[in-house]
BASE-886932 format. One record per atom (N, C-alpha, C): atom name; residue in three letters; residue number from 1; y, x, z negated. Coordinates in Angstrom, 3 decimals, padded with zeros to 6 digits, always signed. Layout:
// residues N
SITE; CA; ALA; NUM; Y; X; Z $
...
***
This chain:
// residues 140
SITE; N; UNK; 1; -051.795; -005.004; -004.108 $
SITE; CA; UNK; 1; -050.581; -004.730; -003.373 $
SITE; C; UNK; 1; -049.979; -006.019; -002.836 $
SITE; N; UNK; 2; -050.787; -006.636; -001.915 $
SITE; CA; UNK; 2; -050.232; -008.198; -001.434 $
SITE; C; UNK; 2; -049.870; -008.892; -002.834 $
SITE; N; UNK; 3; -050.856; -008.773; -004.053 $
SITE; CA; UNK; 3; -050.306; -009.460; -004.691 $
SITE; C; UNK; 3; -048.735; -009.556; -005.284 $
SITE; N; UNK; 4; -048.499; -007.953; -005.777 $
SITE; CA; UNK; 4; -047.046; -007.818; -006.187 $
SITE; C; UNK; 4; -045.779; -007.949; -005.168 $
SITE; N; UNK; 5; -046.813; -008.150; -003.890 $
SITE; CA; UNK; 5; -045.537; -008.371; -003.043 $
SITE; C; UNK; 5; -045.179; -010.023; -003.026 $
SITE; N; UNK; 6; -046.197; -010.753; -003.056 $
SITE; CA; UNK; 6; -046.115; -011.827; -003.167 $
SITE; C; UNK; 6; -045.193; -012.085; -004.761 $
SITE; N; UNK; 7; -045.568; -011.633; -005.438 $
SITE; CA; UNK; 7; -044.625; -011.599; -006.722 $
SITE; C; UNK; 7; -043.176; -011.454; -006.543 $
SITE; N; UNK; 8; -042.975; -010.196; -005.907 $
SITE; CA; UNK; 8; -041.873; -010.014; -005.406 $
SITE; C; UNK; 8; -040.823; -011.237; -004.458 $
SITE; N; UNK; 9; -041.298; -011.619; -003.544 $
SITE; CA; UNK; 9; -040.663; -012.624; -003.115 $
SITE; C; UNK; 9; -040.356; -013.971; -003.518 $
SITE; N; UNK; 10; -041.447; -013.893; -004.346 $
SITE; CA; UNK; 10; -041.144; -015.200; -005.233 $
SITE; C; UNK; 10; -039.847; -015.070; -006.196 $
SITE; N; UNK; 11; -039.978; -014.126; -006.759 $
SITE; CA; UNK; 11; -038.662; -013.620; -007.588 $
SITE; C; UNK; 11; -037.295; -013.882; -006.852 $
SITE; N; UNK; 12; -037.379; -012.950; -005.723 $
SITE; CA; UNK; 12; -036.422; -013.347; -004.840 $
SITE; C; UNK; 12; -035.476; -014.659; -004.835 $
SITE; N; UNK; 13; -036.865; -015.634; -003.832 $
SITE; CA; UNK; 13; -036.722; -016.622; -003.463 $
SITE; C; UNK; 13; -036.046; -017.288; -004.763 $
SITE; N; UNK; 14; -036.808; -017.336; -005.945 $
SITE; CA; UNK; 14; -035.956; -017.864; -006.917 $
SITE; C; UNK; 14; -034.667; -017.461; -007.402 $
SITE; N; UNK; 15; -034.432; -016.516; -007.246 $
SITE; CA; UNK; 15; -033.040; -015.677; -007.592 $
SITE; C; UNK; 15; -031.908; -016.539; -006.853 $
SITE; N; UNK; 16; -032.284; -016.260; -005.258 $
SITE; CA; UNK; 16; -031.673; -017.124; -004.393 $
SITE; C; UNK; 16; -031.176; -018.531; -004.779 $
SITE; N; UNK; 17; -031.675; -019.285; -005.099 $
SITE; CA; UNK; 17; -031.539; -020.398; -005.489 $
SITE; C; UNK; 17; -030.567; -020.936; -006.413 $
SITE; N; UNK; 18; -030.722; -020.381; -007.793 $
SITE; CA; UNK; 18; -029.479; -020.091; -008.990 $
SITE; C; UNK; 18; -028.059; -019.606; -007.975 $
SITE; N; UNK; 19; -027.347; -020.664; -008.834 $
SITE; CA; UNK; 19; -025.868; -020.566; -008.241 $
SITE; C; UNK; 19; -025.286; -018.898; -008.858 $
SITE; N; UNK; 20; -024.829; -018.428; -008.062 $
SITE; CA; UNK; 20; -023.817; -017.563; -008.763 $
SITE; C; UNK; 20; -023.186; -017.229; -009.926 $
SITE; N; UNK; 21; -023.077; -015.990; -010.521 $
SITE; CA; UNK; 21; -022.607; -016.246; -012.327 $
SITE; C; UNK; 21; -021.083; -016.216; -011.440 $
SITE; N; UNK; 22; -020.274; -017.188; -012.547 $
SITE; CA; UNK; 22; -018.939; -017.188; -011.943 $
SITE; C; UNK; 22; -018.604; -015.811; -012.507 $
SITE; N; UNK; 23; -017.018; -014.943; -011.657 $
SITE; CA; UNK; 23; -016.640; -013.985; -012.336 $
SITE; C; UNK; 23; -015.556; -014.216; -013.102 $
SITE; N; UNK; 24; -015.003; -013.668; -014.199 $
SITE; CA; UNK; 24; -013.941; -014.014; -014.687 $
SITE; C; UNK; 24; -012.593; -013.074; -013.437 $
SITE; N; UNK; 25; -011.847; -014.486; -013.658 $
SITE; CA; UNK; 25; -010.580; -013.349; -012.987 $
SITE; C; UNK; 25; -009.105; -013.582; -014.238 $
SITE; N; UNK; 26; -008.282; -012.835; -013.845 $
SITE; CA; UNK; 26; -007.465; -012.086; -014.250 $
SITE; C; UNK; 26; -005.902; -012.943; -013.624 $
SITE; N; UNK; 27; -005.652; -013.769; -013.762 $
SITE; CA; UNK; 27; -004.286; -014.686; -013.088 $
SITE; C; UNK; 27; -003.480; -013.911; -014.191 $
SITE; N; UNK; 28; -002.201; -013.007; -013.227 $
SITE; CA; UNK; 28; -001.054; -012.932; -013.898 $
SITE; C; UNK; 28; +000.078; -013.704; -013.928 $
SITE; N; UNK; 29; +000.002; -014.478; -012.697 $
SITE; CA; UNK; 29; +000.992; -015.304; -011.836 $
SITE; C; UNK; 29; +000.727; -016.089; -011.711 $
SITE; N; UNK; 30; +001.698; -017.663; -011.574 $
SITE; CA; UNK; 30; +000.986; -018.815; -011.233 $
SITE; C; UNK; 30; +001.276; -018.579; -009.618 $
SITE; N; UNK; 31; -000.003; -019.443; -009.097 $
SITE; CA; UNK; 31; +000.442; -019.094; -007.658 $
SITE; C; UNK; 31; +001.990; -019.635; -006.406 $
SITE; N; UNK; 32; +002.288; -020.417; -007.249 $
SITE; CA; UNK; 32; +003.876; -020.828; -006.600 $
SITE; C; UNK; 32; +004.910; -019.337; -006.701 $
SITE; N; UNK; 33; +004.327; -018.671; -007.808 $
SITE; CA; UNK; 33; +006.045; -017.501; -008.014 $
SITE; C; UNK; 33; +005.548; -016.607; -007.267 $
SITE; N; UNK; 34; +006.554; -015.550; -006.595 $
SITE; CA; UNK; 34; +006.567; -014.848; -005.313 $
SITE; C; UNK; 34; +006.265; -013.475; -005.859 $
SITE; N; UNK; 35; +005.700; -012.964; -005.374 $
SITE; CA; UNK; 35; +004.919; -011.255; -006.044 $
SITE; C; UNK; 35; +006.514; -010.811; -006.142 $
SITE; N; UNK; 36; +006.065; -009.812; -007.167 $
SITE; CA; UNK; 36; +007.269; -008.947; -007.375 $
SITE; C; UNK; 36; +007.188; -007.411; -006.683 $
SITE; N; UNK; 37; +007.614; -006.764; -006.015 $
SITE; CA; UNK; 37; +007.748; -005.686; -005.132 $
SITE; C; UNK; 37; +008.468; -004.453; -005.874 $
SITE; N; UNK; 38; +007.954; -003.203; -005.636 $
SITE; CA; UNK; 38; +008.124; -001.979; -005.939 $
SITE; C; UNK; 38; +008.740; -000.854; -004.368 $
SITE; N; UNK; 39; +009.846; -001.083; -004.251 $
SITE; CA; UNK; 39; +010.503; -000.725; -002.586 $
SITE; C; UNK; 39; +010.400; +000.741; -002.336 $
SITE; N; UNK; 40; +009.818; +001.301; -001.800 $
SITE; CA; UNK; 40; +010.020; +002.515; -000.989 $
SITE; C; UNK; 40; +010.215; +003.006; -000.114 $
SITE; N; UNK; 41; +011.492; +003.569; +000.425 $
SITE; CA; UNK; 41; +011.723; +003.558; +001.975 $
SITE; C; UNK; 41; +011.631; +005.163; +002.312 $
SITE; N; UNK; 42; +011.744; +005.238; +004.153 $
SITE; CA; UNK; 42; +011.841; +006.254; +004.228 $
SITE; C; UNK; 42; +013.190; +006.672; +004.748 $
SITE; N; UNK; 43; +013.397; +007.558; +004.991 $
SITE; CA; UNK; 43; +014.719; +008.192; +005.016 $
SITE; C; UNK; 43; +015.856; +007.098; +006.340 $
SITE; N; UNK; 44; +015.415; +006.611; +007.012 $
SITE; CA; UNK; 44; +015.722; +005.678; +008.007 $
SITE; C; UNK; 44; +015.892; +004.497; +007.570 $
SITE; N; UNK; 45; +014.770; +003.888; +006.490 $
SITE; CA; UNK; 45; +015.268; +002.209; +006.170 $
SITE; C; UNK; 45; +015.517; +002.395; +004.386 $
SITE; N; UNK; 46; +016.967; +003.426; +003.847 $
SITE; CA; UNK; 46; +017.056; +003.403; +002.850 $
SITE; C; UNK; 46; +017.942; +002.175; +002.864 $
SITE; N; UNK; 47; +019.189; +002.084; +004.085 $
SITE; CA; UNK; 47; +020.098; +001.020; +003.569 $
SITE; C; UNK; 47; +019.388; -000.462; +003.329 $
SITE; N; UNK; 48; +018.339; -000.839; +004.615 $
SITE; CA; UNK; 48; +017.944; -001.862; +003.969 $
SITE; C; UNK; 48; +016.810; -002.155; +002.914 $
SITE; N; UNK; 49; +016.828; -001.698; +002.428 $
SITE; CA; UNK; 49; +015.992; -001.293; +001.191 $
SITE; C; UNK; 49; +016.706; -001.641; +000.279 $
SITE; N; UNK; 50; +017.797; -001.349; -000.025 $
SITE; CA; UNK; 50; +019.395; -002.203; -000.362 $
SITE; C; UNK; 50; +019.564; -003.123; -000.637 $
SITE; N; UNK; 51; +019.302; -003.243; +000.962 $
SITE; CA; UNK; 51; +019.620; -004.722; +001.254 $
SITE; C; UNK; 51; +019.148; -005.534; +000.647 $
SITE; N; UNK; 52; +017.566; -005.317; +001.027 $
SITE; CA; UNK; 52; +016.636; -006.290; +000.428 $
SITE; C; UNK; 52; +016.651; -006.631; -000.874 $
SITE; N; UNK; 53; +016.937; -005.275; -001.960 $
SITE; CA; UNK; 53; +017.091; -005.625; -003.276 $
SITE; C; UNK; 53; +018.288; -006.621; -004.051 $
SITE; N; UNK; 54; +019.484; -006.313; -002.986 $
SITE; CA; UNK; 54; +020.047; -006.695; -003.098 $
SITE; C; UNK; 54; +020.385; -008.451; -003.045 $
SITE; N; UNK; 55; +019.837; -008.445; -002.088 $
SITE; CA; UNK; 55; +019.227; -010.465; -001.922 $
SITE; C; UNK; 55; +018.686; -010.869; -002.671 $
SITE; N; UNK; 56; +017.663; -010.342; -003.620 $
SITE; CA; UNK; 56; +016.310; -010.959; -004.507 $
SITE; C; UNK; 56; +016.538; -009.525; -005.757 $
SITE; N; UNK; 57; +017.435; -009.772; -006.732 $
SITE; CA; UNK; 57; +017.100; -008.491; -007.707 $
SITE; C; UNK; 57; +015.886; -008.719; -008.542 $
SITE; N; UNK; 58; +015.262; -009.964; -008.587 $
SITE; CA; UNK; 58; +014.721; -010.147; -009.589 $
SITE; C; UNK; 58; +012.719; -009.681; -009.120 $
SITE; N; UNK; 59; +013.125; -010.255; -007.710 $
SITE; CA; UNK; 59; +011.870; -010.080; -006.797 $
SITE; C; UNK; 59; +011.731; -008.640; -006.762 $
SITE; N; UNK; 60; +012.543; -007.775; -006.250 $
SITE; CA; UNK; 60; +012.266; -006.265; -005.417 $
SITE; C; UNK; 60; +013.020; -005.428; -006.486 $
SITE; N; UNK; 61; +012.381; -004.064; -006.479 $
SITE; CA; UNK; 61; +013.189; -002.714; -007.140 $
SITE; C; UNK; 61; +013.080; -001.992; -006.376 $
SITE; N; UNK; 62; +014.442; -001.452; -005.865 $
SITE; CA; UNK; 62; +013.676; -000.147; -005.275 $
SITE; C; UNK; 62; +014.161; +001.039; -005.781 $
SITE; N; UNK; 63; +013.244; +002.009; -005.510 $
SITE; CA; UNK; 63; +013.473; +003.282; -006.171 $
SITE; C; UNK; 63; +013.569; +004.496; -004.890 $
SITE; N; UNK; 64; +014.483; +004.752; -005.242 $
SITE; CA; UNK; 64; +015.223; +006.555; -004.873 $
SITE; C; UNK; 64; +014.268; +007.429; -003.996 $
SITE; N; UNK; 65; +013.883; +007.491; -002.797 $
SITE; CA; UNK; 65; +013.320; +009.062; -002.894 $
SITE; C; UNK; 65; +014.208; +010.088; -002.081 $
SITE; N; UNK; 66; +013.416; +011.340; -002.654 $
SITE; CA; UNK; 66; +014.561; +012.247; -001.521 $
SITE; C; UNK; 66; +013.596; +013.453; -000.678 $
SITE; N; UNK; 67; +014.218; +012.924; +000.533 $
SITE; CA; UNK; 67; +013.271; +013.534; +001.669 $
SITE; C; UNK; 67; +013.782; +014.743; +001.941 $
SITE; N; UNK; 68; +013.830; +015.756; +001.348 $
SITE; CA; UNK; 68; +014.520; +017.156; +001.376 $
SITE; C; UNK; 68; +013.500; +017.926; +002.174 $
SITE; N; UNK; 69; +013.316; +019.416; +002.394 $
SITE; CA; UNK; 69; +012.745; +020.191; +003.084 $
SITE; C; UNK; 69; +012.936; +021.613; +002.033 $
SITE; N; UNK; 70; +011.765; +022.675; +002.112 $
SITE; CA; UNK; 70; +012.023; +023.598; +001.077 $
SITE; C; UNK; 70; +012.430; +024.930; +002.277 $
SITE; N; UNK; 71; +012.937; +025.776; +002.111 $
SITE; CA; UNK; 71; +013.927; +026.808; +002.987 $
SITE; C; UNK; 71; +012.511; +027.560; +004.229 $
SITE; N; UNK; 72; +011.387; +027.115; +003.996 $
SITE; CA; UNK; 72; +010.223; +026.904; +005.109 $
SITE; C; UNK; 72; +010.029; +026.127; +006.081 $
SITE; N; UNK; 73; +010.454; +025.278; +005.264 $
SITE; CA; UNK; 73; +010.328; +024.079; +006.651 $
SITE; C; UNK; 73; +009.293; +023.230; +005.945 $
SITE; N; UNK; 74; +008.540; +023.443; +005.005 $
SITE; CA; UNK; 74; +007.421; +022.300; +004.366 $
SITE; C; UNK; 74; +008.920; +020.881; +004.096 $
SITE; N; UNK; 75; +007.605; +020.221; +003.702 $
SITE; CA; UNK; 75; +008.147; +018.700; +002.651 $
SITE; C; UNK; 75; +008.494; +018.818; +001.491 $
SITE; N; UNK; 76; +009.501; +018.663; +001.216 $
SITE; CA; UNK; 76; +009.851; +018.346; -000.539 $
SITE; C; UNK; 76; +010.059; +017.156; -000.693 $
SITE; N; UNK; 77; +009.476; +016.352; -001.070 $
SITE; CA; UNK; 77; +009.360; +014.603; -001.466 $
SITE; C; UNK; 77; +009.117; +013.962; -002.730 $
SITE; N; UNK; 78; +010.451; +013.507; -003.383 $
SITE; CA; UNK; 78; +010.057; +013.380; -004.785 $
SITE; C; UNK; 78; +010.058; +011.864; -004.635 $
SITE; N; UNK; 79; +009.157; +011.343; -004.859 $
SITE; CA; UNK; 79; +009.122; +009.612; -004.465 $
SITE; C; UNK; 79; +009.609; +009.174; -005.766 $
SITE; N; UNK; 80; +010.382; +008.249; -006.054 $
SITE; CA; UNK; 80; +011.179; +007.595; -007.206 $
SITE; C; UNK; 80; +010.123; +006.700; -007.904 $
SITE; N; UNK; 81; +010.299; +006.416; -008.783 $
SITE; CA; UNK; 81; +009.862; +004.957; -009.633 $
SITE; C; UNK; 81; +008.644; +005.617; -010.303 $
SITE; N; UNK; 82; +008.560; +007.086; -010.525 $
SITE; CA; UNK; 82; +007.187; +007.841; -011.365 $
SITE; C; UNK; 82; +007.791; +008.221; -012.335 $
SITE; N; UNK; 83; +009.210; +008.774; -012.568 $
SITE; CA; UNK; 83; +009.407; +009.921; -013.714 $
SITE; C; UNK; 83; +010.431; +008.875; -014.240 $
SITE; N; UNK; 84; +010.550; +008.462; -015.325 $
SITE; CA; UNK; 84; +010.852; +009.294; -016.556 $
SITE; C; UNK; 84; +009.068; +008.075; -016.940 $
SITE; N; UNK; 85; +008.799; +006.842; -016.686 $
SITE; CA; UNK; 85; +007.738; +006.509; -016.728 $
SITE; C; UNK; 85; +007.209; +006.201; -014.894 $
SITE; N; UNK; 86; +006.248; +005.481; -015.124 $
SITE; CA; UNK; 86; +005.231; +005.305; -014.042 $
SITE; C; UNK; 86; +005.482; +004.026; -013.845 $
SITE; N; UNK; 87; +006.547; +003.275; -012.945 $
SITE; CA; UNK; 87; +006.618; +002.122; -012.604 $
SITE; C; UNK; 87; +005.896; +001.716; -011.372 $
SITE; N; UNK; 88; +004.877; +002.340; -010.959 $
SITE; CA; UNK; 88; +004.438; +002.166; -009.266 $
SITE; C; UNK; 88; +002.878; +001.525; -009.598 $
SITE; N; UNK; 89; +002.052; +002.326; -011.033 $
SITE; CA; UNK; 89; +000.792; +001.786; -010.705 $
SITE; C; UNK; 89; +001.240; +000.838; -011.140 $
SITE; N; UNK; 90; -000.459; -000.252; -010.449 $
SITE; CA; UNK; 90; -000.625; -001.713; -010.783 $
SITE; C; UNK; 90; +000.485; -002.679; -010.559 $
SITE; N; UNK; 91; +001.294; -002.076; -009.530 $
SITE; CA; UNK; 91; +001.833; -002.713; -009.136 $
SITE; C; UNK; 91; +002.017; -003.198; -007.181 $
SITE; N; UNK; 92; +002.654; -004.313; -007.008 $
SITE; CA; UNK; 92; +002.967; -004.395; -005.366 $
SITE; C; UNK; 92; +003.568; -003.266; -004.854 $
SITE; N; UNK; 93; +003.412; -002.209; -004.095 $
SITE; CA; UNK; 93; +004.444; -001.615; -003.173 $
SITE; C; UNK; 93; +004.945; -001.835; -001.970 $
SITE; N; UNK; 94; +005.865; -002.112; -001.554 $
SITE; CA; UNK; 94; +006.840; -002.133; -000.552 $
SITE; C; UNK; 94; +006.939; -000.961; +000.318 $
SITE; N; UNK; 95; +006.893; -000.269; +001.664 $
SITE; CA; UNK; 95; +007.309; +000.414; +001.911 $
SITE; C; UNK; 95; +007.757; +000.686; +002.865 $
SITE; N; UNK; 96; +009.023; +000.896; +003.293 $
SITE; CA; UNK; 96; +009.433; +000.586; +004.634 $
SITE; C; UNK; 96; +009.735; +001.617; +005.198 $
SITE; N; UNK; 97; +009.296; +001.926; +006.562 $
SITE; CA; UNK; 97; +009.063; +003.399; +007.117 $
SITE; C; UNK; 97; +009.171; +003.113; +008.392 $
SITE; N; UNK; 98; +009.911; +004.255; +009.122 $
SITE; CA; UNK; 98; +010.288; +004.216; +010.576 $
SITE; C; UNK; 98; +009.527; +005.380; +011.099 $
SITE; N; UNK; 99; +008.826; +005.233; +012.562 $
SITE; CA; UNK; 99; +008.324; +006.785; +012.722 $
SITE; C; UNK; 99; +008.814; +006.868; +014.443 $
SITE; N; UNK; 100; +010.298; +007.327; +013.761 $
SITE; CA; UNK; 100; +010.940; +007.554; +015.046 $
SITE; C; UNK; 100; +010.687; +008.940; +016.053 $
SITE; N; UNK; 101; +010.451; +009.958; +015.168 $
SITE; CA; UNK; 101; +009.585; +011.011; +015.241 $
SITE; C; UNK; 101; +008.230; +011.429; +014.578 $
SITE; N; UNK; 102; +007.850; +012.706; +015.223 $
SITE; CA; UNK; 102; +006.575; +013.108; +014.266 $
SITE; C; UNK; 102; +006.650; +013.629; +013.054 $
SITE; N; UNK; 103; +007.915; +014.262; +013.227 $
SITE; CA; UNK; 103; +008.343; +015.089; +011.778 $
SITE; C; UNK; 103; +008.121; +013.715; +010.373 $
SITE; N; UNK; 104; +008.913; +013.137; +010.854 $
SITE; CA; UNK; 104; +009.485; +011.736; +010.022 $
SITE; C; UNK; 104; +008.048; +010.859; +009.620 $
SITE; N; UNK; 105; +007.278; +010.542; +010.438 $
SITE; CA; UNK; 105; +005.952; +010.091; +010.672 $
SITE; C; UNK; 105; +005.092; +010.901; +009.797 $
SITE; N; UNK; 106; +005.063; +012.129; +009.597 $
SITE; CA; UNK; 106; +003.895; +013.035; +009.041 $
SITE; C; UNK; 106; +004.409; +012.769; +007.588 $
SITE; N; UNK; 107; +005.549; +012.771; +007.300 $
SITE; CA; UNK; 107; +006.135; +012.784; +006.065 $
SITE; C; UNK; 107; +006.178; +011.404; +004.965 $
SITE; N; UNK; 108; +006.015; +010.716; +005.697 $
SITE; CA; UNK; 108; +006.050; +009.244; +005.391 $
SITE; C; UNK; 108; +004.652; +008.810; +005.695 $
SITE; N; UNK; 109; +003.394; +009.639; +006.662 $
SITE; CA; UNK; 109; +002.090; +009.585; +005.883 $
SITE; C; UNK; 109; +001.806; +009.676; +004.578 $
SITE; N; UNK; 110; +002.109; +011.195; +004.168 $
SITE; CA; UNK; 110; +001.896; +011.760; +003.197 $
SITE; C; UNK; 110; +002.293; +011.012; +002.013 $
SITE; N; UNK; 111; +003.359; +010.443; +002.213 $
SITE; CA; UNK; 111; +003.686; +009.567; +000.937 $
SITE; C; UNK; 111; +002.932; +008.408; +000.741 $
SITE; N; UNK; 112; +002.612; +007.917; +002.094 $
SITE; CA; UNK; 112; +001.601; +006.444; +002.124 $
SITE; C; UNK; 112; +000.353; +006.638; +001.412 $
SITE; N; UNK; 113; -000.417; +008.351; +001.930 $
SITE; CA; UNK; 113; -001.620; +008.319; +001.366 $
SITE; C; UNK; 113; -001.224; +008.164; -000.388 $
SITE; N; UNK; 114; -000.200; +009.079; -000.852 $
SITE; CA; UNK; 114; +000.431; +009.230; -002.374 $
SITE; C; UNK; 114; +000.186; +008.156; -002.933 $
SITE; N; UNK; 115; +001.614; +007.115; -002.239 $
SITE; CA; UNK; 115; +000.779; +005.708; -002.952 $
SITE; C; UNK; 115; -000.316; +005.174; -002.923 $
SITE; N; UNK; 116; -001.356; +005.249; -001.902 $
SITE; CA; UNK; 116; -002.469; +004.761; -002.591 $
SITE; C; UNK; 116; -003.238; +005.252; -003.334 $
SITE; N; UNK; 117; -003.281; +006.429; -003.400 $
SITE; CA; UNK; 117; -003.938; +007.207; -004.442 $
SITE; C; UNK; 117; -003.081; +007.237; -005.877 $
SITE; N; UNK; 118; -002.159; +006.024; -006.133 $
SITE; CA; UNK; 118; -001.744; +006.101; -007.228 $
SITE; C; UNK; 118; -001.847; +004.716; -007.799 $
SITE; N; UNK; 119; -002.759; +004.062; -007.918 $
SITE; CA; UNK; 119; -003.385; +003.245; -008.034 $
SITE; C; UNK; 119; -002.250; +001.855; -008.282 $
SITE; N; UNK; 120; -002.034; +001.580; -006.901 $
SITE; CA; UNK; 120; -001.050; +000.104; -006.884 $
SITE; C; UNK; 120; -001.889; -000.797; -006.421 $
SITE; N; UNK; 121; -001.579; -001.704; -006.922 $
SITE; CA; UNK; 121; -001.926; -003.358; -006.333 $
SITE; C; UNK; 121; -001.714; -003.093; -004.975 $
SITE; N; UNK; 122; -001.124; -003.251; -004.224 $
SITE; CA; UNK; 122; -001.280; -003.565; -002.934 $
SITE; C; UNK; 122; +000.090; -002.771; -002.348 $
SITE; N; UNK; 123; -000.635; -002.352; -001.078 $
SITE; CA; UNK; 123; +000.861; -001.489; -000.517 $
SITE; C; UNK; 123; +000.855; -001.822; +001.103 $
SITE; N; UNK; 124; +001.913; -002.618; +001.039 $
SITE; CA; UNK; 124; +002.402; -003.219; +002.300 $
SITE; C; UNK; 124; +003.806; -002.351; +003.311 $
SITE; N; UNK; 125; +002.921; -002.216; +003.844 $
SITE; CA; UNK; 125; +003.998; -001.140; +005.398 $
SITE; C; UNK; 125; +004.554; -001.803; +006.126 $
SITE; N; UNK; 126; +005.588; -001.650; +005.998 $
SITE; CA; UNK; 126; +006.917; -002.481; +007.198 $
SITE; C; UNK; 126; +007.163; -001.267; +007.876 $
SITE; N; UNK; 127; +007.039; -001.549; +009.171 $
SITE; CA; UNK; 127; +007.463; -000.903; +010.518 $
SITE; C; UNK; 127; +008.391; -001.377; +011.050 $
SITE; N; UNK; 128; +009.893; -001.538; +011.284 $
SITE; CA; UNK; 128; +010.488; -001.245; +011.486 $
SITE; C; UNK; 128; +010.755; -001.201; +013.349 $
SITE; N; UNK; 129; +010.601; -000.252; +013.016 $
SITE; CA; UNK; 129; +010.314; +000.387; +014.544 $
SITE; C; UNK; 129; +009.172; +001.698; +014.653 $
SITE; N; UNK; 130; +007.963; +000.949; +015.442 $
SITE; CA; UNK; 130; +007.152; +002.277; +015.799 $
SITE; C; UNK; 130; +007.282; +002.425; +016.969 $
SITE; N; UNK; 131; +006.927; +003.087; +017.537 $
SITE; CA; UNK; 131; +007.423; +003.725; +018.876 $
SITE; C; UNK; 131; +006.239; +003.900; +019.707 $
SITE; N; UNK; 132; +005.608; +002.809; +020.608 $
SITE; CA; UNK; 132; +004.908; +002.993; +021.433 $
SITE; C; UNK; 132; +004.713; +004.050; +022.294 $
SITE; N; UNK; 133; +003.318; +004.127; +022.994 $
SITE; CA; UNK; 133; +003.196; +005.024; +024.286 $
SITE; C; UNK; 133; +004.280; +004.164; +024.933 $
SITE; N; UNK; 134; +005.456; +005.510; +025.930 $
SITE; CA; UNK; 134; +005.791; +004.920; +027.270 $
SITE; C; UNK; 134; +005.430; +005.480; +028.201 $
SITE; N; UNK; 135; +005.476; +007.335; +027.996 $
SITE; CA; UNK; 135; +005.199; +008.253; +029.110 $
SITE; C; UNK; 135; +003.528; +008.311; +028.769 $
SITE; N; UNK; 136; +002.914; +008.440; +028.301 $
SITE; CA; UNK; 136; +001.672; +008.967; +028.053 $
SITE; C; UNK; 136; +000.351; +007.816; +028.685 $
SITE; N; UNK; 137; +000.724; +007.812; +030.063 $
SITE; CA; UNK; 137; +000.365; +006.999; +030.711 $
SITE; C; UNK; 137; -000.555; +007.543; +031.605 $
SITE; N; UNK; 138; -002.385; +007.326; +031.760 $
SITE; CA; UNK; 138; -003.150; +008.146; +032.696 $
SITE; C; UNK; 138; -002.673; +007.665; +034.316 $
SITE; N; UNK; 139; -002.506; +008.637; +035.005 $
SITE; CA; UNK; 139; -002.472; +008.644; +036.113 $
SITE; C; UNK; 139; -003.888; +008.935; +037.532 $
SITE; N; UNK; 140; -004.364; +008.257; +037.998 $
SITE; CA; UNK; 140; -005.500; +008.007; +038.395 $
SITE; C; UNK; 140; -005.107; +008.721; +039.831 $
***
């Protein structure tokens, strides 16, 4: 028993030692050019969403969604840049979202979790405006 343990650590110890296998990576970009962005706003920062594309067409796209409601009161949310192909995976997302309310907030979760479960490179949340505690203050 001592012996294979002693075996064991020796292994170890030598393992330790050997440098690292390098990994291969995957450069799409040289690192000077500026990621390219996939824009999604929520119903509050569609104009500048616009905007933004509008400054940099080559940098940002943004795509359409429409924050409708079905005659219940649920979410109807068709987030843009999926149909007629799939321009969102593997790519940067953009998404700029206001949670001026809860309604607005729950809805613009739901889409956040969407995109990540739709397998993008990276999805970056611009806030805008969130809306701190002001009243919800303990009183002692």
């Amino acid at each position: 028993m001592v012996r294979r343990l002693l075996l064991l650590l020796a292994g170890t110890a030598d393992a330790l030692r050997r440098p690292a296998p390098r990994r291969a990576t995957l450069v799409t970009r040289q690192a000077h050019e500026p990621k390219q962005y996939q824009i999604i706003a929520g119903p509050a920062c569609e104009a500048m969403a616009q905007r933004i594309q509008a400054s940099e067409p080559a940098r940002f796209t943004y795509h359409e969604t429409s924050w409708d409601k079905f005659p219940d009161g649920t979410d109807r949310i068709v987030v843009g840049g999926f149909q007629p192909k799939n321009e969102i995976a593997g790519e940067h997302v953009l998404m700029l979202a206001s949670f001026h309310d809860n309604d607005v907030t729950l809805s613009q979760f739901q889409v956040m979790v969407m995109l990540l479960m739709s397998f993008v490179e990276s999805l970056t949340i611009v806030l805008p405006f969130y809306p701190t505690g002001t009243m919800e203050r303990v009183v002692t």
